[in-house]
N, C-alpha and C positions, 0 to 999 in steps of 0.2 A: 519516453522522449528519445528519439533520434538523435545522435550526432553524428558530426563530419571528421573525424581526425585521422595523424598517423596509429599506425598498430602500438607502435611505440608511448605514443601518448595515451591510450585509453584509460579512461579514470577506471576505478575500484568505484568510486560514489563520488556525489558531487551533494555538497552541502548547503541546503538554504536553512535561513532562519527566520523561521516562524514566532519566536516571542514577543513582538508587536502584532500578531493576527487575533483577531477574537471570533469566538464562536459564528461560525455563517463566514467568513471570510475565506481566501483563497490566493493560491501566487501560480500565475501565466507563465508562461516562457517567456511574456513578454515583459516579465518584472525582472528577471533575471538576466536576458540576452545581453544587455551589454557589461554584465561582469563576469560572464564566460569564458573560459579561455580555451573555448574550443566553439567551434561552429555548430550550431544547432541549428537542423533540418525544421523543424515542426513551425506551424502557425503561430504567433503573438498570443492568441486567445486559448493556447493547447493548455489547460490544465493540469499543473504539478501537483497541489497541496490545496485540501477544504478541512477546515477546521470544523470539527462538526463535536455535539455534544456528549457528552459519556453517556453508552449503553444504562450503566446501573451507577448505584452509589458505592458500588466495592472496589475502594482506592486499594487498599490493602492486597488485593487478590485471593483472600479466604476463600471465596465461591467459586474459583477457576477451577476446573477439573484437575483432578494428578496428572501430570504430564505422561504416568504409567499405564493409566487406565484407557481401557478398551473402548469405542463407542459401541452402544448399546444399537441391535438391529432390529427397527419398528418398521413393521410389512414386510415386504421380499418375501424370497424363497425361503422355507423352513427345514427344507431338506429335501432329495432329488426323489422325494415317491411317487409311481407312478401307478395312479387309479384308472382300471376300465371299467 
């Protein structure tokens, strides 16, 4: 999202709330624009937020990788050998 403001002004974030959307739904700029308090450049129809449905059933986060671990390298280069 585009805005128009002073340097001074510039938000950190700007907060919308989503707890009346349901799955499949979504919020415009032009849901938001008149409770803005700064000017926003972008289209009515520009898309913020689409409520969309959970990947898996792991609320909990068990199956999330360690935040330690490496990701693992399937194909690419396996090291710089060079065969004639």
């Amino acid at each position: 999202m585009k805005i128009k403001v002073k340097p001074s002004d510039i938000p950190e974030a700007f907060d919308v709330d989503i707890s009346g959307l349901q799955i499949g739904e979504s919020i415009t700029v032009g849901d938001i624009r008149a409770k803005s308090k700064f000017e926003i450049m972008n289209e009515d129809d520009f898309g913020l937020v689409v409520v969309s449905s959970p990947r898996s059933e792991d609320t909990d986060g068990d199956n999330l990788p360690d935040a330690e671990s490496s990701p693992e390298l399937v194909g690419g280069n396996q090291g710089d050998s060079d065969e004639n």
